[in-house]
N, C-alpha and C positions, 0 to 999 in steps of 0.2 A: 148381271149384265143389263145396263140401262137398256130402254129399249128406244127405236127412231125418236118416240114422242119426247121422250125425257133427254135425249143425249143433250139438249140445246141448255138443261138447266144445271150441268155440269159444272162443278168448281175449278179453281184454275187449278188446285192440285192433281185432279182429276187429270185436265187437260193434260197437264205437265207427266204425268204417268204414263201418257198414252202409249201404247207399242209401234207407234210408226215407225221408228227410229230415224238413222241421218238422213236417210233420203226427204225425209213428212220435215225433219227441221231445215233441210237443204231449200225444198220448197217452199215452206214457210219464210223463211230467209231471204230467199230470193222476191219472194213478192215485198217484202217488210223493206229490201235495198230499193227496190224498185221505185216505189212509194215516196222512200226520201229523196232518190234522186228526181223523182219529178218535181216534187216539192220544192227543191235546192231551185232547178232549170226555170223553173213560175216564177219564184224570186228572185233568180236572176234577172231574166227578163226585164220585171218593172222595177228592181235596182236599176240597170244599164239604161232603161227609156228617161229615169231622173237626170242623167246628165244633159239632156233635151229640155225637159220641163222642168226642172227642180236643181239647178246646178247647186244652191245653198245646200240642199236637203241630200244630196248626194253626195257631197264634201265628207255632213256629216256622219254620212251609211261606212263612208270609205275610214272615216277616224273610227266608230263603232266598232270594224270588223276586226281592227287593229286589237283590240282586246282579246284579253288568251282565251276567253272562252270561245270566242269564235275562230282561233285560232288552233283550237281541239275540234271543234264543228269542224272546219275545214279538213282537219286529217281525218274525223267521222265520212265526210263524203267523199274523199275520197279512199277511202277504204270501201262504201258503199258502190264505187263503181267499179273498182276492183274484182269485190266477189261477185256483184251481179254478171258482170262480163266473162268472168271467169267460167262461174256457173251455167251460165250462155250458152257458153262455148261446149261444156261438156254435155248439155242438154240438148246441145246441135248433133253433136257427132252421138249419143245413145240413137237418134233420133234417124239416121241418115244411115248410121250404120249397125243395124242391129243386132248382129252377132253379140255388139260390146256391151249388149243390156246385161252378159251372165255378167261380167267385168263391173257394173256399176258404183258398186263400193269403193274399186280401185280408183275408177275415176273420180268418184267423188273426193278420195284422199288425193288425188292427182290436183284438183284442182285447187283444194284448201290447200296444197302443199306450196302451190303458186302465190296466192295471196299472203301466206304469210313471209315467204323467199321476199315477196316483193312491198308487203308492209313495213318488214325492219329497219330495211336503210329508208326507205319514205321518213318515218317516223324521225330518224336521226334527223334529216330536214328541213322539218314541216315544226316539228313540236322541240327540239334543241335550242334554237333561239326562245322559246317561251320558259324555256326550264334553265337559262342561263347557262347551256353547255358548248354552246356556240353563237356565232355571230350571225347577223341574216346574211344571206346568199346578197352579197355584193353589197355590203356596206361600205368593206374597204374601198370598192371601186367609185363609191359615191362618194366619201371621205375624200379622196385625190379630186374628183373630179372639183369638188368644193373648194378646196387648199386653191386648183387652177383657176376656178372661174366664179367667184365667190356671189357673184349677180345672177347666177342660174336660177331659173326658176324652183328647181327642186332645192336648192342651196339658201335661199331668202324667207328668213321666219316668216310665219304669217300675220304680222304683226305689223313688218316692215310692208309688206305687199298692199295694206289696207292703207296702208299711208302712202304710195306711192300711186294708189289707183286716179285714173283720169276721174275728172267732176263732171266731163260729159258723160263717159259711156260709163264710170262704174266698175271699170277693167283696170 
């Protein structure tokens, strides 16, 4: 049995043995969602402040994200707020009501059971159009709108746009 002094010099297989069971990876979990979600929220921020300062360089963040790997990040974070919230919630209510600490296991299955009820159709989604099994949510409707009004701004390559911009302002 290590003792205080040495627990810190512990291998991760060690770690990974540990006896806390679901509740020590529930919490560990929970801080690990947390984390990236503020991580995501920071980078959001001064992503969305570029359209102020950096409209070029913001164009390019929005073609960037387009990419499936960020398009797998995406379904990452939100699965990240998912269980964090989830887990939230059930860490409110052991919390508020205490009787339901005997119950904690349950809950804790209660609330993984949520995440993933509510991960699968996400996934169909969010990561279907990346994996070629479906269309994005409202292409057709962009398609039409395009066929209608072929000068829209979402509808005019960006090629044509730099040719059509004013020589004063650049727009």
């Amino acid at each position: 049995m290590p003792t205080m002094r040495t627990a810190r010099f512990l291998t991760l297989g060690a770690a990974l043995r540990y006896r806390g069971g679901t509740q020590m990876w529930a919490w560990a979990l929970h801080r690990l969602t947390g984390l990236g979600v503020l991580a995501f929220l920071i980078l959001h921020v001064v992503d969305t402040a570029l359209v102020i300062y950096r409209p070029d360089l913001y164009d390019a963040m929005l073609a960037t994200y387009r990419h499936p790997i960020f398009r797998v990040g995406e379904y990452l974070i939100f699965l990240s707020v998912l269980y964090h919230a989830a887990n939230g919630l059930r860490i409110v209510v052991q919390d508020f009501w205490t009787p339901l600490m005997r119950h904690r296991k349950a809950l804790l299955a209660a609330s993984t059971a949520v995440v993933v009820a509510a991960a699968l159709p996400i996934a169909w989604v969010m990561l279907g159009p990346v994996l070629g099994l479906r269309e994005e949510p409202g292409a057709a409707r962009h398609r039409e709108r395009c066929l209608r009004e072929p000068t829209a701004p979402a509808c005019v390559a960006p090629t044509a746009k730099a040719r059509t911009a004013s020589p004063e302002t650049g727009r």
